[in-house]
N, C-alpha and C positions, 0 to 999 in steps of 0.2 A: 660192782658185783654182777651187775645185768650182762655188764659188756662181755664180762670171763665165761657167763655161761652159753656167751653165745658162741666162744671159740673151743670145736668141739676136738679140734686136732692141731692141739696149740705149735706141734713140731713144723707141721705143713706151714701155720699161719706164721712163721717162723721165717722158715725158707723163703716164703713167696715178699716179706720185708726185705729178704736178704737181696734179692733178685732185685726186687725196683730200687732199691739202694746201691747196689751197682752198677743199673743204669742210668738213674737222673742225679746220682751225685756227681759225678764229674761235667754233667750241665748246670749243677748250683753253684761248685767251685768257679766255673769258668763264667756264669755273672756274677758272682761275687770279686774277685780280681781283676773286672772289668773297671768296679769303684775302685781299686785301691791306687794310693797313692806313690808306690813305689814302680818305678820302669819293671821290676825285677818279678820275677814267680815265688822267687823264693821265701820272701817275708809276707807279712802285713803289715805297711806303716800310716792307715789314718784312708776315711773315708772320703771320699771327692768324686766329683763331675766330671773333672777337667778332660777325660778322654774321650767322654761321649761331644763335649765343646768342640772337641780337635777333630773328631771325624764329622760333626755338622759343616768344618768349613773345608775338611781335604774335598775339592772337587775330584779329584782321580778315585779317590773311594767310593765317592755317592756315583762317578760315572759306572763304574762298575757293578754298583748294585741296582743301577738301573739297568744294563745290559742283562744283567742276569734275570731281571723280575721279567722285561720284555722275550728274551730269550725262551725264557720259560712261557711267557705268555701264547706266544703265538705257537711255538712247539705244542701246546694244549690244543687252541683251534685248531690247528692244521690236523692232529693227531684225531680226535673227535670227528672231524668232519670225514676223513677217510675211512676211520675206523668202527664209527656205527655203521652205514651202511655196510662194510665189510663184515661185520660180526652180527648182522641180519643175514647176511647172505651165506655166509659159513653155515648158521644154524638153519639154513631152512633148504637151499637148495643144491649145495653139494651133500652126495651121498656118496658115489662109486671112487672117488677121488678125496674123500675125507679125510685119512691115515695120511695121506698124503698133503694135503692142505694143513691139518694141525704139525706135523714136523714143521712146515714152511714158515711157521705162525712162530711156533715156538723156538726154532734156531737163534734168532737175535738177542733173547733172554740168555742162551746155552754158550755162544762165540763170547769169550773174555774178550773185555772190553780195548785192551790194548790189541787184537787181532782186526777190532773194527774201526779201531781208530786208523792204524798204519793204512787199513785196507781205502777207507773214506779219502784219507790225505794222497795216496798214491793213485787213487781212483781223477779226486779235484785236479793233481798234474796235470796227470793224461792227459783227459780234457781240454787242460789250459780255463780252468776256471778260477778265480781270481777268490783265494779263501776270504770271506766276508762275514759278515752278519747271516746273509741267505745259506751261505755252507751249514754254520752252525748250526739252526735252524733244521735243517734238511737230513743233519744225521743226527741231532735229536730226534727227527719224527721217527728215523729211522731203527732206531732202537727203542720206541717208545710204542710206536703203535701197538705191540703184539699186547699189551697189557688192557690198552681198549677193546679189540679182536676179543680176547680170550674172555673180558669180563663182560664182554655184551654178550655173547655169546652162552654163558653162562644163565643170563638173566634170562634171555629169549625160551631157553630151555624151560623155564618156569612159567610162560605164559601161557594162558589159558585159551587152547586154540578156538574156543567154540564161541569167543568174545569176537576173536577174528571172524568165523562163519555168520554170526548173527550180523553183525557189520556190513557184510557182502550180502545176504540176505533182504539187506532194506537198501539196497542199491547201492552202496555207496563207493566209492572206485577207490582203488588201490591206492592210490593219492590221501583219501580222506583215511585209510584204516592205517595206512602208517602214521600221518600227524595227531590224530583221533585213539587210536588203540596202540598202538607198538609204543611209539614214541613215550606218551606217557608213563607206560608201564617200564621203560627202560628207567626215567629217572634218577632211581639209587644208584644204578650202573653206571650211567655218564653222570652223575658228582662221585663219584669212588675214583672212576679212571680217570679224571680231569685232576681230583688230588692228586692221585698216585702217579701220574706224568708230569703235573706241575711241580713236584715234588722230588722227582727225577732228576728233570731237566736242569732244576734252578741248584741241583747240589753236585753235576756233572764236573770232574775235575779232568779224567784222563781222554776223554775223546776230544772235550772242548779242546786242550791244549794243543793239540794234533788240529784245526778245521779250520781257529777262530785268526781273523784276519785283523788288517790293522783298525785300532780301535774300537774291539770287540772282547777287550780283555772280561771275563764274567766275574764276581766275586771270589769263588774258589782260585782261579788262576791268581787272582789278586793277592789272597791269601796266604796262598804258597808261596809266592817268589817275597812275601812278607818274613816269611815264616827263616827264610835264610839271615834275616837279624835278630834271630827268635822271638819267641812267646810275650810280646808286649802287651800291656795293658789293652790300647787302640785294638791292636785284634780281639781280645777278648770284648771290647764293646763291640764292633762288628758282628763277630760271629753272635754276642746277643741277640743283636738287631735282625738279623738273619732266623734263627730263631723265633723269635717275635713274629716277623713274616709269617712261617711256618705254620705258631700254632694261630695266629687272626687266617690261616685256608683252612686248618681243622676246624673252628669255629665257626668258619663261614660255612662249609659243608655241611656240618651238624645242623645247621638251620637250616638247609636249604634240605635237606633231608628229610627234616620232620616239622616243615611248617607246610602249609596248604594250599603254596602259592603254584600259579598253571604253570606249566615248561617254558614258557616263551619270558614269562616275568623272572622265572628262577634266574635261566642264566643270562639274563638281561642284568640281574641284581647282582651277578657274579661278574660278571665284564666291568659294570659300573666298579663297583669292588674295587676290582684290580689296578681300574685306572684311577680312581680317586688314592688310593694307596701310592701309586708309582707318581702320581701328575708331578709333583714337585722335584724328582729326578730326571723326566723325559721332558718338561714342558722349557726348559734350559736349554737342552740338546737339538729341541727343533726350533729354537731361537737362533742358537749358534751356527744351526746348521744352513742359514740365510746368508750367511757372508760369506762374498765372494774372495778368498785368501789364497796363496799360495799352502800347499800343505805339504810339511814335514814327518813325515812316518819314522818314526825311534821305537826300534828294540832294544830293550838295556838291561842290565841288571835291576833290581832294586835296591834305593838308597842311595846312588852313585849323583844324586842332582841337589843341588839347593834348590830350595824354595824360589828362588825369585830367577832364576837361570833362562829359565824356559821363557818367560814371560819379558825379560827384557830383550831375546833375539827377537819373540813376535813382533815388538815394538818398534825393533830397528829395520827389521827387513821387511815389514807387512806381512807377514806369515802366521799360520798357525799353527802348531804343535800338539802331534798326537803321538802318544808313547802308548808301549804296550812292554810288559814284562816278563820277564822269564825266569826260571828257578833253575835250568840245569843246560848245560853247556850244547848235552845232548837234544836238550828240548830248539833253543837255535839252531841246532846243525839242522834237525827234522823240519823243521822251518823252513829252511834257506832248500834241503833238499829236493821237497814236495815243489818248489818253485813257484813264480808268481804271486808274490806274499803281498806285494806293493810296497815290503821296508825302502827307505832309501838310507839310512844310515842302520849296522847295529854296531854291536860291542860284544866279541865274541874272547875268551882267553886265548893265551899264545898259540897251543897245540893245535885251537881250534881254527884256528887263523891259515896253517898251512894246511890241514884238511880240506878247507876250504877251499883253497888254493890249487891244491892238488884236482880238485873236482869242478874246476871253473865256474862257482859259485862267487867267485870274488870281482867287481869292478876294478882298474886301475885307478892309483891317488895322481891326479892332474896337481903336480906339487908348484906348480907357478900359481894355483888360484889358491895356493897355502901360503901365505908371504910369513904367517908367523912359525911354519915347520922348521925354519933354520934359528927363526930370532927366539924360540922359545924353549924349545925341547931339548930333555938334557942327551944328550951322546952317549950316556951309556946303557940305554935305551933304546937307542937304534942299533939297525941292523942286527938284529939275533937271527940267528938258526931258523925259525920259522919264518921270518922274511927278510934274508939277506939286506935289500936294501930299499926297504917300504916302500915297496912298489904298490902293494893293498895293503896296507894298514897304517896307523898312527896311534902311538902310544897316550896312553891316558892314565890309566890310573896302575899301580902297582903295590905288590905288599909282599910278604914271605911268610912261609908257614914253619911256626918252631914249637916251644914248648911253652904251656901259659902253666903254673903252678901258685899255690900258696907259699908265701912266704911265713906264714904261720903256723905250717906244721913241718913243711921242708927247710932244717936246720943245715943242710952240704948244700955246697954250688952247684948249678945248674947246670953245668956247660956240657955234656955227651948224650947220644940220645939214650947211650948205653941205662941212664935212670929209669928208665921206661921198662928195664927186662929185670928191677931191681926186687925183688922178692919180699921186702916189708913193706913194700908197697901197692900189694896186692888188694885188688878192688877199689884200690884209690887213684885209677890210672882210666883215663878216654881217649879212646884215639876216634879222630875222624873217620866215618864212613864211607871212604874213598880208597877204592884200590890202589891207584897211582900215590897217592899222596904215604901209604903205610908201605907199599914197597919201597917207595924212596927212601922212607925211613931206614930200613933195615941194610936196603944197599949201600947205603950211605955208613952208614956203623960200619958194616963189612969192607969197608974202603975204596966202594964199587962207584961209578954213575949212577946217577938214578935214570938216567934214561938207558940202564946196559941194555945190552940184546944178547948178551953171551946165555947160554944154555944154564952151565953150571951157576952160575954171577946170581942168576934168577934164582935157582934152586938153594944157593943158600941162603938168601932173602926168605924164601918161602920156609925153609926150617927156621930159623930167628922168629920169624911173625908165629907160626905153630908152638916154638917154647913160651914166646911173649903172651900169647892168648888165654892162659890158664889165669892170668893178674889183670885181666881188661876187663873191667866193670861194663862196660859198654862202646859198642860203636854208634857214633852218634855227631851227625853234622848240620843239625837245625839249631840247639841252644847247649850247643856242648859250653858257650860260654856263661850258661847260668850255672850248670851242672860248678864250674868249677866257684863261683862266687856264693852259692849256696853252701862249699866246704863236703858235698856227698863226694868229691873228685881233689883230688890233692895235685896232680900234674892232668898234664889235656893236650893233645895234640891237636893246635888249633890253628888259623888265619891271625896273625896281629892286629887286623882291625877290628876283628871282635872282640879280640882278648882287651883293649883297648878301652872299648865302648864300661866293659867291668869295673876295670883298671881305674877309669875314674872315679869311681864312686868308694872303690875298694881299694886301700893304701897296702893290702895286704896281697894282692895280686901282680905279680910279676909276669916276666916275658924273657925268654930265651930265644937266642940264636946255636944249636950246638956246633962245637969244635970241626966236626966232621963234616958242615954244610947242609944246604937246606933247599927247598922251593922257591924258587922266584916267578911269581906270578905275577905276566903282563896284560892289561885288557886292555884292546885296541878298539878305535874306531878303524869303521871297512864299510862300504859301499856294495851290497849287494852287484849283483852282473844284471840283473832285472829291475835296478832303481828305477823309476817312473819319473823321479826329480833330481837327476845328479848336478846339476848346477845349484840347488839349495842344498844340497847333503854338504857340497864342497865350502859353501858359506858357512854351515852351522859347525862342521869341523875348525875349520880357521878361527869362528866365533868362541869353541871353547877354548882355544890354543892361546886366546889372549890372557896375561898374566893376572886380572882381576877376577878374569871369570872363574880361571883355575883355583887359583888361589879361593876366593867365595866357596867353591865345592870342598876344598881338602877342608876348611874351616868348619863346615857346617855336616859332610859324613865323615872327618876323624880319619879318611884313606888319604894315601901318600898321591900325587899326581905327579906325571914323568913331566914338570915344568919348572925348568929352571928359572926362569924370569917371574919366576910364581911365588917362589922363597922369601921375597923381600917383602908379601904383603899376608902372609902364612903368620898364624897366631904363634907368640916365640915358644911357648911350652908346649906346640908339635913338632916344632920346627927340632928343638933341643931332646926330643923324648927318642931315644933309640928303639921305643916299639916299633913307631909309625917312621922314621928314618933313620936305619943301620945307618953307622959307619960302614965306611969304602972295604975297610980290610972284613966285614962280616958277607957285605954284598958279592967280595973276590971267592967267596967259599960256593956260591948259590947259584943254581941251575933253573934254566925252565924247563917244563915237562914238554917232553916232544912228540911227537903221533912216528909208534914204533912198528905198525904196518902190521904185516902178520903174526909177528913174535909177541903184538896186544893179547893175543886167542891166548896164550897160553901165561899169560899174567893172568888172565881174566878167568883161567881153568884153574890156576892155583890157589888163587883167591876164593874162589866156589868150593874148592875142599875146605882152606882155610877155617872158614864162615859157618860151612855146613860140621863141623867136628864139633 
């Protein structure tokens, strides 16, 4: 009864529940499915540990999360150390030039952050600066400082200038009234902006991906190129733990705000802090980073490696192995573009391959220091359209893109894409979020290529996708394959090896190839033109070429591998499962996507009306 008389606008205290329940419910949901026991989003089946066990021993996670904490770290000093004095000197001795200094402060808050990334990456080219750790770093500060500037500046305005005059009055020199009077009085300003950059920096996704070099993958990056085997459990414990981080810096703040200790001990307390928090992630890293190894730099997909893959070449060639991952085709290309990456091997898809090619981004395959390229790889895998006759590239892993549905509530046969424009089936249909992969569809219906160029060929693609749109639940290509095992998605235009990964668990989830043909998706190993180690890239290529190794990986991520001599040691229920290996007469219908040059602009215009209607 006390409590009700205290809520005097019970509608208001209403709303304002409604608000924080909007915000931190989908952060309770996402540590609560951090314990559950199912791979899936979709259920709850039973409480457990076991994923915060799994991420205690992925090292490539906890490297990550140290890159990010350190990342974040020193982008704090660095940002601090330039930006007090600059936000002392902003408030105190420019006047004529002010209007002018506050835009300058405030533009890198205002430039979208994809305009500062392209601009940073094509800037580190130029130069010839070798994207690293120090990049990252350096355009964190760079979009970080104006929040120190702005916030010191701020506070300075509230100081009390006659604390300053009485100071200089008893002699004391310019030196003693900043460390003695300003400094002090800044305090709440530098822990505010040391949060709110550490904060920043340690949840940056889109510039990092643009800067960060080899072995600088940060969390977020990490994340993403996760996120393309969807929403698992393991991420859900990370991004806890992230979290966690998060609020023990609000925590730390909050004390250091309102306890009584001098400037000098505060953020002595706070450095200590951060290194006692990270020791157990960085104090490995500068163990490791003692040994004298040859080093291997991998860009790859995520998921594309067994566990033990990496770790038996270090063994056999004395090397060591550092990989860093990517989430979009385009994100590689930007990569390889910017130049100077230091990769020596990536794995880029087929289109992306003669792109590359076209732009002499690509090393040649020295196919004599390949001895298993003949003895192992199947032939109907070489030579495609994007490189005639692998001159830079070598096939690795392969899959096709068809129809993944329930067999549970889809009672007719699968076979045309034509089901997808079926009208009882409206809002129970996903297609991928990919322009190429939904035009193909439609081209394909139409009896066209999917890689047409013809004008009209295009334009009736684009009408098909315009009628098909009013019945698509959603475009979606991070866990379009929970959508469909969840039963919210009855058909899906999906990748077979994620429909796959479902598939197992779900007796009721099938897999289509339609009548009309489909995607064949090749991802190759290529040798950057800038490799640093081309004589180990040539090794570690041949290394996966051999039939145990291959074999090991298609076992362990459930994708098909272009290795013929790999088949005999291939688990039989992949080997026999026509998700993960069409028949020949499915594979004779299936094209790869090719790089259509200019006539891209106007797929890519159509698709923008498409989307936006």
């Amino acid at each position: 009864m006390a409590f009700s008389k205290k809520i005097h606008h019970p509608q208001l205290f209403l709303a304002t529940l409604t608000v924080f329940a909007f915000l931190y419910l989908p952060l309770l949901v996402l540590v609560l499915f951090s314990f559950n026991q199912s791979r899936l989003m979709v259920d709850w089946e039973g409480f457990t540990t076991l994923w915060y066990r799994i991420l205690s021993a992925d090292s490539r996670m906890l490297d990550s999360l140290a890159n990010s904490l350190w990342v974040a770290f020193w982008t704090t000093v660095a940002s601090l150390t330039i930006g007090i004095p600059a936000g002392v000197g902003f408030s105190r001795g420019i006047k004529r030039a002010g209007p002018l200094f506050e835009l300058l402060v405030l533009l890198p808050l205002l430039i979208p952050e994809i305009v500062l990334a392209v601009a940073f990456a094509a800037f580190y080219g130029l130069v010839r600066i070798r994207l690293s750790f120090l990049t990252v770093v350096l355009t964190h500060v760079a979009f970080s400082l104006s929040y120190v500037i702005l916030l010191i500046r701020s506070r300075m305005e509230r100081l009390d200038q006659s604390l300053v005059e009485a100071a200089m009055d008893l002699q004391a020199s310019g030196r003693v009234v900043f460390f003695r009077v300003i400094l002090p009085h800044l305090i709440p300003a530098i822990v505010s902006s040391a949060l709110m950059v550490f904060t920043i920096s340690l949840d940056d996704y889109v510039i990092t991906s643009f800067v960060a070099g080899v072995g600088n993958t940060t969390l977020p990056l990490q994340i993403y190129s996760m996120v393309k085997e969807g929403i698992t459990p393991e991420i859900n414990a990370v991004c806890t733990v992230l979290l966690v981080v998060t609020l023990m810096a609000v925590l730390l703040t909050h004390f250091l705000q309102t306890s009584t200790l001098r400037l000098r001990k505060a953020l002595l307390g706070f450095c200590l802090a951060i290194a006692v928090i990270s020791s157990p992630l960085w104090w490995p890293t500068l163990s490791s980073s003692r040994e004298r190894r040859q080093t291997l730099n991998l860009f790859i997909w995520s998921a594309y490696l067994a566990p033990d893959t990496l770790k038996v070449f270090e063994q056999r060639f004395n090397a060591r192995v550092v990989f860093d991952l990517y989430d979009s085709i385009e994100a590689l290309l930007a990569k390889l573009q910017a130049g100077n990456t230091g990769y020596d091997v990536v794995v880029p898809s087929d289109y992306a391959v003669h792109i590359a090619i076209n732009r002499g981004l690509l090393s040649p395959i020295d196919k004599d220091k390949l001895p298993n390229f003949e003895k192992s790889l199947d032939p109907q895998f070489l030579n495609k359209s994007f490189d005639p006759r692998n001159r830079y590239s070598v096939p690795y892993i392969w899959g096709t893109t068809g129809i993944g549905y329930r067999k549970d509530f889809i009672k007719e046969p699968v076979e045309s894409w034509k089901i997808l424009w079926d009208e009882k089936y409206k809002n129970k249909i996903v297609m991928l979020d990919d322009m190429r992969e939904n035009f193909g569809v439609a081209l394909k219906m139409a009896g066209f290529s999917l890689n047409s160029r013809e004008i009209s060929e295009i334009q009736e693609a684009k009408r098909l996708l315009e009628l098909q749109k009013p019945l698509v639940r959603a475009y979606n290509s991070s866990n379009f394959q929970e959508i469909l095992a969840s039963g919210d998605a009855w058909l899906i235009l999906g990748w077979n090896g994620q429909i796959l990964k479902v598939a197992r668990d779900n007796p009721n989830i099938g897999y289509s190839i339609p009548q009309e043909g489909t995607t064949l998706f090749i991802d190759n190993f290529c040798i950057p033109a800038d490799a640093p180690h081309k004589e180990l890239a040539h090794q570690f290529i041949n290394y996966m070429l051999e039939p145990d190794t291959a074999a090991a990986i298609a076992n362990y991520t459930g994708y098909a591998v272009a290795n013929r001599a790999a088949v005999p040691y291939i688990a039989k229920w992949l080997i026999n499962n026509r998700v993960l290996f069409p028949d020949t007469k499915d594979l004779e219908k299936c094209e790869t996507i090719e790089d259509l040059g200019e006539v891209l602009l106007l797929y890519d215009r159509y698709w923008t009306e498409i989307k936006s209607k």
